[in-house]
C-alpha positions in Angstrom: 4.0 18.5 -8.9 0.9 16.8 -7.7 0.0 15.9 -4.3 1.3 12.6 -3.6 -0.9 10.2 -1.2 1.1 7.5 0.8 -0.1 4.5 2.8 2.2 4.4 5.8 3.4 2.6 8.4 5.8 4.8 10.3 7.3 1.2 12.3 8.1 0.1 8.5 11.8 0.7 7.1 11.1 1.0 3.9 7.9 3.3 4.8 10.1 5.8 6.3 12.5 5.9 3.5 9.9 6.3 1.4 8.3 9.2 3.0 12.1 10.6 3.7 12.2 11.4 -0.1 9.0 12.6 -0.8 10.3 15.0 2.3 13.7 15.3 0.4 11.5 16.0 -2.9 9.9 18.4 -0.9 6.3 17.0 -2.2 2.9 18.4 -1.2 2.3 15.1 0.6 -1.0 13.2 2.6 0.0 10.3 5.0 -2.3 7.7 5.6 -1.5 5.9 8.5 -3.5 2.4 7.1 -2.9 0.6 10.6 -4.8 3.0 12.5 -7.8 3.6 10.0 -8.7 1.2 7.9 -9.2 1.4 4.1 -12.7 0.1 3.0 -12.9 -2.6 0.6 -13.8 0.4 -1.9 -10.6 1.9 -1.2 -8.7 -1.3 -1.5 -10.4 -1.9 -5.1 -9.7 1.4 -6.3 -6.1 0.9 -5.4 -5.8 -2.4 -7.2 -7.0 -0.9 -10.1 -4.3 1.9 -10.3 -2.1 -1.0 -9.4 -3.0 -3.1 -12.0 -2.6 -6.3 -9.5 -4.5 -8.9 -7.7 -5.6 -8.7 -4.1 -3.0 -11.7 -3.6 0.1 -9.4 -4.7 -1.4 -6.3 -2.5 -0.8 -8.6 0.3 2.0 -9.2 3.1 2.3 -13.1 2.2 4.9 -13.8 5.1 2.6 -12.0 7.8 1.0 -14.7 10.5 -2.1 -13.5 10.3 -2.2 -14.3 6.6 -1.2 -18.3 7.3 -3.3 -18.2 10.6 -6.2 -17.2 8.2 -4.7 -20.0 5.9 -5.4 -17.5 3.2 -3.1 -18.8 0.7 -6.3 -21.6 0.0 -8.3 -18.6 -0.5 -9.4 -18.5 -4.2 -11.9 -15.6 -4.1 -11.0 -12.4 -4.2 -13.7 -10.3 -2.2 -12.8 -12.1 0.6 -9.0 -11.3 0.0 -10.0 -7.9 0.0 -12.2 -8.4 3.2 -9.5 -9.6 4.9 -7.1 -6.7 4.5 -10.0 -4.8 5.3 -10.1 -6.5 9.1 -6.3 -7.1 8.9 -4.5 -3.6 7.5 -1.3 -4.9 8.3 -1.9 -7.9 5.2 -1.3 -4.7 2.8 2.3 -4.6 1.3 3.7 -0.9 2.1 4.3 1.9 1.5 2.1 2.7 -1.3 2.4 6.3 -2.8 -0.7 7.2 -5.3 -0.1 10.5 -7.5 -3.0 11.2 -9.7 -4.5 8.2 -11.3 -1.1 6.4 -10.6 -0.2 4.3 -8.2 3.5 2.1 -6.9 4.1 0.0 -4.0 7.5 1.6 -3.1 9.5 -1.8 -2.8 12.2 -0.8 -3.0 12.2 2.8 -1.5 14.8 4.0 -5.0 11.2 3.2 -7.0 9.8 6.4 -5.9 12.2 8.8 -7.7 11.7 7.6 -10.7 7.5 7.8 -9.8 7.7 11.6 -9.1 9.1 12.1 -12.0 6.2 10.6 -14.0 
């Protein structure tokens, strides 16, 4: 099985049942804790590509920072990205990237069927 990469939050649910089966799957396994470094807005592009979504649907909608930023009026999409940049807790979690694949892991029953792929 390939190495599987996952953007975590350990202070997330759904992040920790996430990484619980990888551990269960016994996968060779990276953790990315995304609050404490950063991705770059290279990172964050490369990951919406595997993704096949918009910077919008990569993004924690309910969070305050995103309506304190009044981001939902934001129509361009580099500074979408720049903003998860400066605010890593905008990004929707826990992401798991295998290969050239990639799933956010909502719900956490998405990532058996992911390793299997």
């Amino acid at each position: 099985m390939n190495k599987v990469t996952i953007w975590h939050n350990p202070r997330c649910s759904k992040s920790r049942e996430a990484l619980s089966l990888l551990e269960q799957h016994e996968c060779e396994k990276d953790i990315i804790k995304y609050l404490e470094k950063s991705p770059d807005k290279e990172q964050i592009k490369v990951l919406l590509k595997m993704l096949g979504i918009t910077p919008r649907e990569l993004m924690r909608t309910k969070e305050d920072i995103y309506k304190e930023l009044e981001l939902q009026k934001e129509e361009n999409e580099e500074r979408l990205i720049e903003a998860m940049v400066l605010h890593p807790k905008l990004i929707e979690r826990p992401i798991l990237i295998k290969g050239d694949k990639a799933i956010i892991a909502r719900p956490p029953s998405l990532v058996e069927e992911f390793l299997k792929n």
